[in-house]
TORSETI-975281 format. One record per atom (N, C-alpha, C): x, y, z negated; residue in three letters. Coordinates in steps of 0.1 Angstrom, whole numbers, plus 5000, padded with zeros to 4 digits. Layout:
N
XYZALA/...
//
This chain:
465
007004561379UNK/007504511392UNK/007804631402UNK/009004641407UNK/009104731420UNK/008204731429UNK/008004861435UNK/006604881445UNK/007404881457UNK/006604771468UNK/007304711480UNK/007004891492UNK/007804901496UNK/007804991506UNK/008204941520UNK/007304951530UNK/007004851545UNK/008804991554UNK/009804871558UNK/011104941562UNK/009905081574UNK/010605161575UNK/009705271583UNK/010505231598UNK/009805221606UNK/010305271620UNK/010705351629UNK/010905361641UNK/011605461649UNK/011305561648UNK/009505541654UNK/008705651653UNK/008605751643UNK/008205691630UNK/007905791612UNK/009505851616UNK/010505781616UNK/011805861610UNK/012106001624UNK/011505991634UNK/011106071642UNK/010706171639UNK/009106121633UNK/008506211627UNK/008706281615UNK/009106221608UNK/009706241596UNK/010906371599UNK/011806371606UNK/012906471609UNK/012506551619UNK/011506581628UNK/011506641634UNK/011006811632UNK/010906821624UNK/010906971616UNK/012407001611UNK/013506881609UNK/014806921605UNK/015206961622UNK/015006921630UNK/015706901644UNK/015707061648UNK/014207141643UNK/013707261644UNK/014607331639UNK/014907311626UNK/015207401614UNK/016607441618UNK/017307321623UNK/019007351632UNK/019207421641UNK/017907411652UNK/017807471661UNK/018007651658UNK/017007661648UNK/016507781644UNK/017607851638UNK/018507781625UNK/019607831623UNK/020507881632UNK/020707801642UNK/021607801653UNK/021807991659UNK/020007971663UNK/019708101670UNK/020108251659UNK/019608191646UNK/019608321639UNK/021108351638UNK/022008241638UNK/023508251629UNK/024208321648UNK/023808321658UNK/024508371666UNK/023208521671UNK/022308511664UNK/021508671668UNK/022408761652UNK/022708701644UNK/023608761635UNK/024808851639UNK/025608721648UNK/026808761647UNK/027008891657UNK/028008991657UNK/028809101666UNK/028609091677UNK/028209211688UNK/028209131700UNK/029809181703UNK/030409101714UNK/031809101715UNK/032009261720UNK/033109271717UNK/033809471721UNK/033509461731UNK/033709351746UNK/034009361755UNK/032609381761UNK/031409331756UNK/029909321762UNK/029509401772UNK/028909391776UNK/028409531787UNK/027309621776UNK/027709761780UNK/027009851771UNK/026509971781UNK/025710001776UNK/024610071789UNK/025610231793UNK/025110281800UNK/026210401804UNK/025310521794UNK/025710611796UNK/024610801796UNK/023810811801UNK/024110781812UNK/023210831824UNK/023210741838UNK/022510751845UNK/022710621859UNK/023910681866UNK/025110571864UNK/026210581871UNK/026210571887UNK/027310631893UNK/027710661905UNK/028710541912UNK/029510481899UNK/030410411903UNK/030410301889UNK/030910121890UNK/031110061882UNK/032310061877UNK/033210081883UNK/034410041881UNK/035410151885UNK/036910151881UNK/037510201889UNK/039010161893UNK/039710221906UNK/041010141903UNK/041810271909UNK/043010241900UNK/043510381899UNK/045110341911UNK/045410411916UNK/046710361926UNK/047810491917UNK/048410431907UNK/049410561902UNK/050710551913UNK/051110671915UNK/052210691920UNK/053610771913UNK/053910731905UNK/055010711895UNK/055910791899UNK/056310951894UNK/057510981899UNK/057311131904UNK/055511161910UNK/055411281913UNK/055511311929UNK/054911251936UNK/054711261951UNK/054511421953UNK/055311481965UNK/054911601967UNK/054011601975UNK/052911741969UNK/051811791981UNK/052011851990UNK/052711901993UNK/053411992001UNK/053711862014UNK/053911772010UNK/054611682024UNK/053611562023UNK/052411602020UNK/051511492022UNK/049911492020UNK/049211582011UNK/047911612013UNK/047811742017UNK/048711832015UNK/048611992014UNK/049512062026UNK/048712072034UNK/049212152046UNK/049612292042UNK/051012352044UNK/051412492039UNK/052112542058UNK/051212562061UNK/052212642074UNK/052812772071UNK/052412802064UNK/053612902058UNK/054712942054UNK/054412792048UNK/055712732044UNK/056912702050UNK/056412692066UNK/057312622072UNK/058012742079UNK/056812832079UNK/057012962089UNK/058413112082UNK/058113052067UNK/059413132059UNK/060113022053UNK/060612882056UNK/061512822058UNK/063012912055UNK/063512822038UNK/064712922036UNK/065013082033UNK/063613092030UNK/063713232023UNK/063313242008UNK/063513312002UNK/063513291986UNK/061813311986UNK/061313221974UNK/059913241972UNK/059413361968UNK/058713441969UNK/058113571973UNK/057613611961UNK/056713481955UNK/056513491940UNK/057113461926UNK/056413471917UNK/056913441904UNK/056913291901UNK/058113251901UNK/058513121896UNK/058013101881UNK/057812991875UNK/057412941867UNK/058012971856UNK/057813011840UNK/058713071828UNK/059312951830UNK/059012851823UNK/059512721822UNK/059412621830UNK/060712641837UNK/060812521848UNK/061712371842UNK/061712301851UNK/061912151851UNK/063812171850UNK/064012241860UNK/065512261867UNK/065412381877UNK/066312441877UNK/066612601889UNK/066312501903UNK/065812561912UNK/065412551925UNK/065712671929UNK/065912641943UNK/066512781955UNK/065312801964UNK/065512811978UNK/064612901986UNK/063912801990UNK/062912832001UNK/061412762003UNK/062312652012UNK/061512522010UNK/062312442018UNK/060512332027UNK/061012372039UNK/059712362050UNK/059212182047UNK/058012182053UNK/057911992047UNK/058811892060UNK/059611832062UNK/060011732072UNK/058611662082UNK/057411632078UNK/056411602082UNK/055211662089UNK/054611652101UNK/053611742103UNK/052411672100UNK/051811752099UNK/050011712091UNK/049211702104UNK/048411572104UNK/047311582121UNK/046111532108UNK/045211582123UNK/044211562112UNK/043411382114UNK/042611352108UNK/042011262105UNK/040211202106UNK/040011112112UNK/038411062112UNK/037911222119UNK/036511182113UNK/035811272125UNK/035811422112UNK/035811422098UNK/035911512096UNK/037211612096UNK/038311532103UNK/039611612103UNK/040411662094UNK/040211592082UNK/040911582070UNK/042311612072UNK/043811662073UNK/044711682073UNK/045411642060UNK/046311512068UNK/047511402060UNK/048211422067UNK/049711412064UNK/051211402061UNK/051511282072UNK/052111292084UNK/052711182088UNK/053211082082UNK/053411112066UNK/054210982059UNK/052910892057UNK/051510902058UNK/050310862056UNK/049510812070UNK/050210752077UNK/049610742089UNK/048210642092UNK/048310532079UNK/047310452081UNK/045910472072UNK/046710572057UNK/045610622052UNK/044710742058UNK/045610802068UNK/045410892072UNK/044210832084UNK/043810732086UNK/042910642095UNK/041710672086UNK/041610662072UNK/040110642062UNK/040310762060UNK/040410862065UNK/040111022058UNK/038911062054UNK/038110972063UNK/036610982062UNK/036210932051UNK/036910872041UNK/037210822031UNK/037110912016UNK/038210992020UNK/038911062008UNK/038211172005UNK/038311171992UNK/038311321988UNK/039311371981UNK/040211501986UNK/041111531983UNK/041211651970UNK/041811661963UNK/041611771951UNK/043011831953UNK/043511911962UNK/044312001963UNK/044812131951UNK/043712121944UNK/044412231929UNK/044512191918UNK/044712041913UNK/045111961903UNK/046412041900UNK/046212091886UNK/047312181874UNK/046912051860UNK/048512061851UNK/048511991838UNK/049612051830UNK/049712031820UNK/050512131812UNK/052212081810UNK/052711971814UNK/054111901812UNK/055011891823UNK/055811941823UNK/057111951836UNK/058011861833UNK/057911761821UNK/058611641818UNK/057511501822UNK/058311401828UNK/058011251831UNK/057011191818UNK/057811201811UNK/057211161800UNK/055711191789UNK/056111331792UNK/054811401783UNK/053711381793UNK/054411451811UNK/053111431822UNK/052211291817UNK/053111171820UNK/052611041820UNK/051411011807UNK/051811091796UNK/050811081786UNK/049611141788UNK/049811261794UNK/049011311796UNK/047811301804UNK/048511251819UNK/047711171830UNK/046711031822UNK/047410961817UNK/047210851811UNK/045910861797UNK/046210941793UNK/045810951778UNK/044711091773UNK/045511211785UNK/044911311777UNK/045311421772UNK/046711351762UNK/047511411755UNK/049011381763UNK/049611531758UNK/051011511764UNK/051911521751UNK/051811481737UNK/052111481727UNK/051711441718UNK/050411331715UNK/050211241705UNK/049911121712UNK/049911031705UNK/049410891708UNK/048610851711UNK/047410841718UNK/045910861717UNK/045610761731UNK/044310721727UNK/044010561742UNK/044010631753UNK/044410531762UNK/044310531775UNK/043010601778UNK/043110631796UNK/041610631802UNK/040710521802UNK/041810371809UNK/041210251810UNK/040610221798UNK/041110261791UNK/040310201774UNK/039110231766UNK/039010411770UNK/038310531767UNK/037110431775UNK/037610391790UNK/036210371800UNK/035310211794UNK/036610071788UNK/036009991785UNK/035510001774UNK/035810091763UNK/035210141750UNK/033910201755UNK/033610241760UNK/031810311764UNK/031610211775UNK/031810191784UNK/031010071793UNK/031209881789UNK/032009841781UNK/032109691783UNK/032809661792UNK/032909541799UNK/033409501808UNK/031909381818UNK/032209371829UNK/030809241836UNK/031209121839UNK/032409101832UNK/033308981832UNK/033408921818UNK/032908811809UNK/033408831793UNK/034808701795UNK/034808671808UNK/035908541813UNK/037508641813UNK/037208791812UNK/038608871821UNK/038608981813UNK/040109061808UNK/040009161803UNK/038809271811UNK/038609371802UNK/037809511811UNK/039009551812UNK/040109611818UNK/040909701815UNK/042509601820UNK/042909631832UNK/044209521835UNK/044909621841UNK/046409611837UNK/047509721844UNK/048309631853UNK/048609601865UNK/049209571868UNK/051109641871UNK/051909551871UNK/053509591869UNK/053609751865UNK/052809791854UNK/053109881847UNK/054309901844UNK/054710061846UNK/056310141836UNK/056210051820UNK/057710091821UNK/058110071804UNK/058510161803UNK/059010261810UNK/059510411807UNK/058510551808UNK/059110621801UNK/057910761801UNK/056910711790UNK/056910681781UNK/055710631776UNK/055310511769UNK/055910421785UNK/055810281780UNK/054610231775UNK/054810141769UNK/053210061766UNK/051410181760UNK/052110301755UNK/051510401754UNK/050710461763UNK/050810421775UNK/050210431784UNK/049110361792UNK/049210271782UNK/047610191783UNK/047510101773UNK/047710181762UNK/047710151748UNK/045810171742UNK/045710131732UNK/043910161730UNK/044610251718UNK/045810281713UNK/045710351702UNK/044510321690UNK/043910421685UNK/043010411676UNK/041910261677UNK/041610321692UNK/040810261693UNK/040810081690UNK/039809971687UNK/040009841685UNK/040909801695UNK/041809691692UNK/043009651704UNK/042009581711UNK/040909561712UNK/040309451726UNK/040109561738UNK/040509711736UNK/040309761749UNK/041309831751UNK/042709761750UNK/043909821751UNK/043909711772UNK/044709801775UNK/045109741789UNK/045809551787UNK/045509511795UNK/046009381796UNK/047309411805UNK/048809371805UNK/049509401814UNK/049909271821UNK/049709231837UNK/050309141842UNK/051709161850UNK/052909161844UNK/054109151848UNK/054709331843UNK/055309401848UNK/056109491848UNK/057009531860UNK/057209681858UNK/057709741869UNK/059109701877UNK/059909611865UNK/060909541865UNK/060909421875UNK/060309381878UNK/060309251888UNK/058909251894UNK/058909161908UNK/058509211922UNK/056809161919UNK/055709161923UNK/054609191916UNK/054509001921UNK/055008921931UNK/054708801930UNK/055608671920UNK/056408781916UNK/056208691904UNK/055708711890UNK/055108781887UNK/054308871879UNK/053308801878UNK/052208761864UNK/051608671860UNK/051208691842UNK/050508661843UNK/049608571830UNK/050108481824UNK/051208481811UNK/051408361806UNK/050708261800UNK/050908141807UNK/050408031799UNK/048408011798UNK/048108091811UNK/047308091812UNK/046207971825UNK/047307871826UNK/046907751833UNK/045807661819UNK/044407611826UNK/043507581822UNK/044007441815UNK/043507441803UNK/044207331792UNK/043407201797UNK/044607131792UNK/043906961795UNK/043306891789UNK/043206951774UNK/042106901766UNK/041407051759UNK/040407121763UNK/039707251761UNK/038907221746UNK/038007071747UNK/037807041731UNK/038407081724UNK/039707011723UNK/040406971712UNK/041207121710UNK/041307231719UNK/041807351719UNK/040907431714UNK/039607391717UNK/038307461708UNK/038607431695UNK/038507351690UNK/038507291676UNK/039907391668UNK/040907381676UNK/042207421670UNK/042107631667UNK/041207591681UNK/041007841682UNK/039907811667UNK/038907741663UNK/037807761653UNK/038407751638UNK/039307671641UNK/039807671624UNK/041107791626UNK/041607831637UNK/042507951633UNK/041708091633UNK/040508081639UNK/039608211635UNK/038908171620UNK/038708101619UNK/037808051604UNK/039208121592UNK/040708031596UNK/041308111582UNK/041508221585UNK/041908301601UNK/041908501602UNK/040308541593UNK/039208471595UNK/038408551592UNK/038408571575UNK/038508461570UNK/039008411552UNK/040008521549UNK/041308521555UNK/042008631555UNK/041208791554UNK/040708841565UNK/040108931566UNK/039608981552UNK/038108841549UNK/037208861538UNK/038208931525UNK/039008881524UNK/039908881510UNK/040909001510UNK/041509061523UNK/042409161519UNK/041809251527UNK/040609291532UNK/040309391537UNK/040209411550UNK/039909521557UNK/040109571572UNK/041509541579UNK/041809491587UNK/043109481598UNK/042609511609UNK/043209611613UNK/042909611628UNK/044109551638UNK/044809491635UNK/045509391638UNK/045309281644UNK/044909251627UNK/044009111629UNK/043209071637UNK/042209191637UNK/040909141640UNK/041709171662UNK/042209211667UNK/043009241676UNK/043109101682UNK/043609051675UNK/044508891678UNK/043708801677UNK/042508791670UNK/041408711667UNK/040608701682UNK/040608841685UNK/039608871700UNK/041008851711UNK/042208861708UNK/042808831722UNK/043008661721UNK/043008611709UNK/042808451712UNK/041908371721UNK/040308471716UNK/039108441722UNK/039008471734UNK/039508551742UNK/039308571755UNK/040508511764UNK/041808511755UNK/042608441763UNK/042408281766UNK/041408201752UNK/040908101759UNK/039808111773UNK/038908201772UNK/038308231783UNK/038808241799UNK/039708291796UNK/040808341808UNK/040708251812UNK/041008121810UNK/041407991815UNK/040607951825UNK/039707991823UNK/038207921831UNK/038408001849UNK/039008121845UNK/038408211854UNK/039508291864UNK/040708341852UNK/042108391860UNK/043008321867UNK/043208231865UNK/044008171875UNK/043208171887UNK/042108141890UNK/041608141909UNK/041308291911UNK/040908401901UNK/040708521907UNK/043008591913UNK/043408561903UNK/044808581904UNK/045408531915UNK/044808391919UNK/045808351931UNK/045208391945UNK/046508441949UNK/046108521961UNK/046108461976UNK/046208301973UNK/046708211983UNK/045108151989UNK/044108231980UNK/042408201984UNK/041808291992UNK/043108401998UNK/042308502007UNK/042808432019UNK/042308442031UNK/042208402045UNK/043608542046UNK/044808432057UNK/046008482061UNK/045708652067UNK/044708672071UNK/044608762076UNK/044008912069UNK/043708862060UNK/043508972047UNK/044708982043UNK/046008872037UNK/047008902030UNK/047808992043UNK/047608952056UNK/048509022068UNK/048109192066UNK/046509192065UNK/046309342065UNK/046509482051UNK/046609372044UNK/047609452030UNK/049609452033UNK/049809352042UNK/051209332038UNK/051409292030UNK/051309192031UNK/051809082022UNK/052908942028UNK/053608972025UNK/054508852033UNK/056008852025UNK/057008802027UNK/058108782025UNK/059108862032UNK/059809012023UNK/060709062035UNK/060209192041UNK/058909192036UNK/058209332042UNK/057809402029UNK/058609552034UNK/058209642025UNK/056909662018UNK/056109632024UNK/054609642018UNK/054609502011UNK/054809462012UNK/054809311997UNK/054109371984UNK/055109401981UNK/055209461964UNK/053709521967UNK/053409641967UNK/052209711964UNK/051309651972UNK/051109581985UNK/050309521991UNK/050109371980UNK/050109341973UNK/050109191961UNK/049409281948UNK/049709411949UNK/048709471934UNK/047409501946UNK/047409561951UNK/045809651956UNK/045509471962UNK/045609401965UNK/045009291970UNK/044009211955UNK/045209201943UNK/045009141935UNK/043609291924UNK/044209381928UNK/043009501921UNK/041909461927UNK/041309431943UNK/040109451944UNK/039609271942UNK/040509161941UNK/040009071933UNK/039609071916UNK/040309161912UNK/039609171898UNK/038509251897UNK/038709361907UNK/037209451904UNK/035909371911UNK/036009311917UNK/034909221926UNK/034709091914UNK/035709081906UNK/035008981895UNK/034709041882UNK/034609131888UNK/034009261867UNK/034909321863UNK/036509321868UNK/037309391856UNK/036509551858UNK/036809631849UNK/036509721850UNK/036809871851UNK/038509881848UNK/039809941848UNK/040409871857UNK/041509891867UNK/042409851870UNK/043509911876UNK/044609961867UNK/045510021875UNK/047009941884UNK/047109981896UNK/048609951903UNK/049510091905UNK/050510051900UNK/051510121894UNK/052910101908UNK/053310201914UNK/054310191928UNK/055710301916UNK/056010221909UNK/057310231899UNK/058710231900UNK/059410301896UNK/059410471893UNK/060310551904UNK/059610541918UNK/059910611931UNK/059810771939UNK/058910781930UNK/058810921940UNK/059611081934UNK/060211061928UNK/061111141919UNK/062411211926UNK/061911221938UNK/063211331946UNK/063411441943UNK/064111471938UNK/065011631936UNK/066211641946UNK/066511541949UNK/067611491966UNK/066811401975UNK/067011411986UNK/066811311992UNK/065711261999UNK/064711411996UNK/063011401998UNK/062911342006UNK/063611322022UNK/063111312035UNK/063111162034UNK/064611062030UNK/064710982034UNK/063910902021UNK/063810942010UNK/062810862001UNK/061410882003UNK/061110981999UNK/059411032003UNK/058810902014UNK/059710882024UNK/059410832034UNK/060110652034UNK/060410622031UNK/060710492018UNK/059010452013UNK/059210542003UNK/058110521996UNK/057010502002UNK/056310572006UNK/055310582018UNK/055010512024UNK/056110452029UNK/056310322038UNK/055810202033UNK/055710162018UNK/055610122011UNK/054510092002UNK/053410192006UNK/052410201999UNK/051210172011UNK/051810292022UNK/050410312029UNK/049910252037UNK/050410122041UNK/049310012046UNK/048309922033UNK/049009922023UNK/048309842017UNK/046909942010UNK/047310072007UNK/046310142002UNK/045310122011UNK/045510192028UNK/044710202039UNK/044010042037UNK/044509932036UNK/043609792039UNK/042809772027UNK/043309872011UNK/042209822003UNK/040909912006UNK/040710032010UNK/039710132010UNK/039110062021UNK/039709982029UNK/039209882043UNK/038109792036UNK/039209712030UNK/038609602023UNK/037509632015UNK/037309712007UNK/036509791997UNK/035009832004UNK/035509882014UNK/033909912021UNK/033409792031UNK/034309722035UNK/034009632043UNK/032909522031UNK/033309542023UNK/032609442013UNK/030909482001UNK/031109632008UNK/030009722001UNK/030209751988UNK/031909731986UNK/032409761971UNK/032809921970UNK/033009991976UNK/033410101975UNK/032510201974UNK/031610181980UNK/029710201972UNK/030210271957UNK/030410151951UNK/030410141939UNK/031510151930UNK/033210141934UNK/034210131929UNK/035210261931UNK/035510341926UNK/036010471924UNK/037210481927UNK/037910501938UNK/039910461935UNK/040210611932UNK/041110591930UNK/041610691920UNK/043110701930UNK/043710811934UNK/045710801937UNK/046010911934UNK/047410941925UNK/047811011925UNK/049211001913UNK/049811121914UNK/051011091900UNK/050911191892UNK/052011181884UNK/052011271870UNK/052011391870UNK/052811481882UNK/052511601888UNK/053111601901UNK/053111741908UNK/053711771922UNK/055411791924UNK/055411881935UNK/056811901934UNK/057212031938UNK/058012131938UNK/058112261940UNK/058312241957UNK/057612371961UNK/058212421973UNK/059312471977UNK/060012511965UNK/061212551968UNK/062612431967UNK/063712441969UNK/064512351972UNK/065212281961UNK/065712151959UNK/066712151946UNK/067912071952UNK/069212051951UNK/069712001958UNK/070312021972UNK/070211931980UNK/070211891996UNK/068811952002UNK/067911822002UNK/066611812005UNK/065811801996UNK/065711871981UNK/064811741973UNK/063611871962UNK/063111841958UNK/062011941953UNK/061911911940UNK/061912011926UNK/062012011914UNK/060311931908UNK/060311911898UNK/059111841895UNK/058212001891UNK/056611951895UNK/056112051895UNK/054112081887UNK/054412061876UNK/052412051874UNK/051712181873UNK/051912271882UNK/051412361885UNK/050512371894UNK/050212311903UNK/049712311916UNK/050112181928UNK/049012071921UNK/049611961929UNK/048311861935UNK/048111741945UNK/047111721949UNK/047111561948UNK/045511511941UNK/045011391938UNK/044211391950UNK/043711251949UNK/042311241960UNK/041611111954UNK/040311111953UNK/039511041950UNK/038610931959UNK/037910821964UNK/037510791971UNK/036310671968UNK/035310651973UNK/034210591971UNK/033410611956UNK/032510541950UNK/032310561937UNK/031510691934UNK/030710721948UNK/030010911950UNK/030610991952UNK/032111041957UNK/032011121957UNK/032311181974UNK/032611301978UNK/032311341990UNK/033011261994UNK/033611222012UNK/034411162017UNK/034611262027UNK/035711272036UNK/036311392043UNK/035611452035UNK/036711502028UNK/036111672021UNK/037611712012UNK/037711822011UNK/038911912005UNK/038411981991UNK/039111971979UNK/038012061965UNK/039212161964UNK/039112281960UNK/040712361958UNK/041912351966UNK/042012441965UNK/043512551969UNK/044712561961UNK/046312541965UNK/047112601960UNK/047312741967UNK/048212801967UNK/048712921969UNK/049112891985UNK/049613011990UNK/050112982003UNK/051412882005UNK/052012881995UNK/053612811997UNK/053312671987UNK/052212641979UNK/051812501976UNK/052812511958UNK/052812621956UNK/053312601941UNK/052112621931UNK/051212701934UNK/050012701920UNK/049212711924UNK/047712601915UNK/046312621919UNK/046112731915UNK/045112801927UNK/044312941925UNK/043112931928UNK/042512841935UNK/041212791937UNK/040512651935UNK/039412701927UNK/038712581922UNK/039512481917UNK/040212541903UNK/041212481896UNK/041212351894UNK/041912291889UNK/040712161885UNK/042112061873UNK/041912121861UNK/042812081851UNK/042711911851UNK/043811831840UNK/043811721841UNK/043311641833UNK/042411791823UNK/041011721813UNK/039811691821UNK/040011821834UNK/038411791843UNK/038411711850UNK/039711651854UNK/039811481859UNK/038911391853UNK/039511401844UNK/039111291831UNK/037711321833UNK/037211411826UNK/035911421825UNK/035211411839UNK/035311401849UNK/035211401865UNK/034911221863UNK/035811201863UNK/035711041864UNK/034510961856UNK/034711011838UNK/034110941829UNK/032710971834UNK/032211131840UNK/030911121851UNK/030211021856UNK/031311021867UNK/031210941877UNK/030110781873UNK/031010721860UNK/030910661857UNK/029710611846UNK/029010771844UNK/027810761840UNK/028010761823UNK/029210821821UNK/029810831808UNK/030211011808UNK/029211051793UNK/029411201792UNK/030811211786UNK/031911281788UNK/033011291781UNK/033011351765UNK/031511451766UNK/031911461749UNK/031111411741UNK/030511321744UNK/029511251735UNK/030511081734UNK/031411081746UNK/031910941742UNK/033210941731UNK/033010911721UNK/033610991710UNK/034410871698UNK/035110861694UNK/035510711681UNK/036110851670UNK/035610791662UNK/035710891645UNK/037110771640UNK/038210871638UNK/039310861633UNK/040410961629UNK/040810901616UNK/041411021607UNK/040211141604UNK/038811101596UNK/038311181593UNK/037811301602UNK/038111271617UNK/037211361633UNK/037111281641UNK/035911311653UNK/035811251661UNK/037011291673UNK/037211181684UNK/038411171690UNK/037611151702UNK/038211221718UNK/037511141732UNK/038611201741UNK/038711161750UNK/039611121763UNK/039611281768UNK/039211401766UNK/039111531772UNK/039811661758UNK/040011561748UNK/040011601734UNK/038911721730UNK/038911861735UNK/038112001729UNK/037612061745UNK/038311991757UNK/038412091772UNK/037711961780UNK/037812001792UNK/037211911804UNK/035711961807UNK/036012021821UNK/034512071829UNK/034711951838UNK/033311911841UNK/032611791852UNK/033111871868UNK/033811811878UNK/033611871893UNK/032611871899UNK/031811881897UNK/029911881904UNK/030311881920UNK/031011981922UNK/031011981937UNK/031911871947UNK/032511821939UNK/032811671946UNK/031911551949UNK/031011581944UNK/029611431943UNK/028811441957UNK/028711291961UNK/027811301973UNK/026711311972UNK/
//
């Protein structure tokens, strides 16, 4: 006869399973303490950083020093006489006699910093800056400079800075690229210029828009929050499930595995970029003090530095704004220089505002400058030959001095002679800052190790507060 067994109840089947309920749990934890942590994670620095982040203000084109950080009264004083010294073996283009700056330099805040009338509002935060007056690099072409500035190299392909910085620190955002360019060049370089190269594509630059159209219509595609996120989960799990099948079976892609992590994050985005992106959540009076409006010259670059110190205030960790491709007078210095200018320097002046006003600049490192300088001497009408001999960056918050001056060019503003400061010891200057040693931050490819300073790069010690 069959042996009667009493149906079991709520409770026994309870008990009965509740060691399985464990065992899922437990799986759970081990199968995600298994897996990779994402490229993008936060990863500890070298050493205790100075600054989190940084945002770089490029100025595309080669701003001269001579008519805007670098006071030359000398210059003005032999006005039209042939330069005295030895011109450069390899120049850009023939230039003629010294041609005086159109602008006078006053000084600034309480330490008296000396800016360029074309700078009248930045010239308000001088107390701000720190100026590097003897910045030298090795390319008198657009293109090799831009690599260089960018990358390092002025002739191979090699990652960005932004990439170099989210490859050793992570990102404090895992909702938002580490690393965002906004209306980046497609010339000189082009995508090369904040390319990850070698490095994994998850710390290649993110680009929102291009230099080609005005930065408010510039955007994130297709990055409005989905209406069904399940059912979009489900769809990203079985397309990572057959990339990863893929993977198992034909080997390494670094492709692949690229597109796997830009899927993953660009579902993340969703959650997070559209309210950090939209600029219509700052109070009228913030967008007024960048310039921002319809019809005014400060628009354009007042819509990136607004939108930079919203991504650095939500973790990005790179972010460059790109004023594309203007400052490139060999004619015309007076009336463009001053164009340009016009064009930038309210909105710069209201982010270094905004920046400290928020106790972000503490911690957030801005970075301005372009690919090189411009000669003293004349090309043209009014216009000055391109020049990386002796040209001037400035740095600001993120530790380092504020009103304060590092190096010298020459009397007429053609070559650094004091306290040099090459465009490897930038690099390395920065990756500092940042609590990142430059030769130890290193990715092994092609059989050597590879880093953002390549064999050169001394630290500026004497810039640090």
């Amino acid at each position: 006869m069959p042996t009667f067994r009493p149906t079991p109840t709520r409770r026994d089947l309870l008990r009965a399973s509740a060691n399985g309920f464990g065992l899922l749990a437990l799986a759970d934890l081990l199968r995600a303490a298994d897996a990779p942590a994402p490229p993008l994670a936060p990863k500890p620095p070298h050493f205790a950083p100075r600054a989190r982040r940084v945002i770089f203000l490029f100025m595309h084109g080669g701003p001269s020093q001579v008519d805007t950080f670098d006071p030359k009264p000398r210059l003005k004083r032999h006005h039209g006489q042939p330069y005295p010294g030895l011109k450069p073996r390899v120049q850009f283009a023939s230039t003629g006699n010294l041609l005086q700056s159109p602008w006078a330099f006053r000084p600034g805040g309480e330490s008296g910093l000396q800016v360029s009338d074309l700078f009248p509002e930045v010239r308000k935060r001088a107390d701000d800056l720190c100026v590097i007056r003897s910045v030298h690099a090795d390319n008198s072409a657009h293109g090799g400079a831009l690599l260089q500035l960018h990358t390092g190299s002025d002739t191979f392909v090699r990652p960005s800075a932004g990439s170099w910085v989210t490859y050793g620190l992570g990102t404090e955002n895992q909702n938002l690229p580490g690393f965002v360019t906004l209306n980046p060049t497609l010339s000189h370089g082009g995508v090369q210029n904040f390319s990850s190269a070698f490095l994994p594509a998850a710390f290649a630059g993110t680009p929102v828009g291009y230099s080609g159209i005005p930065a408010k219509e510039s955007a994130v595609r297709d990055i409005s929050p989905s209406d069904a996120p399940a059912r979009q989960r489900l769809q990203l799990d079985l397309l990572e499930a057959m990339n990863r099948d893929h993977l198992a079976a034909a080997g390494p892609d670094a492709a692949l595995e690229g597109r796997i992590e830009a899927f993953e994050l660009a579902f993340r985005m969703q959650a997070e970029a559209p309210r950090v992106m939209d600029l219509g959540r700052e109070p009228a009076k913030v967008r007024d003090a960048y310039g921002i409006g319809d019809g005014l010259p400060t628009d354009n670059f007042g819509r990136q530095c607004l939108l930079a110190r919203r991504l650095a205030e939500a973790g990005v960790r790179f972010v460059q704004c790109t004023h594309s491709y203007k400052w490139d007078q060999h004619d015309n210095l007076c009336r463009d220089h001053e164009k340009n200018a016009r064009e930038v320097d309210r909105p710069i002046a209201a982010l270094l505002a905004d920046l400290k006003q928020r106790d972000l600049l503490r911690d957030t490192l801005v970075w301005w400058g372009g690919e090189f300088g411009r000669t003293p001497t004349a090309q043209g009408g009014d216009g000055r030959d391109h020049n990386p001999h002796g040209f001037s960056m400035w740095l600001a918050g993120g530790g380092v001095k504020g009103g304060h001056v590092h190096g010298a060019t020459d009397d007429f503003g053609y070559y650094a002679v004091e306290d040099r400061v090459h465009m490897h010891d930038v690099h390395a200057t920065i990756l500092h800052l940042l609590g990142l040693d430059h030769e130890k931050l290193t990715y092994r490819h092609a059989g050597r190790d590879f880093r953002l300073t390549d064999v050169k790069g001394t630290v500026v010690r004497e810039i640090f507060a």
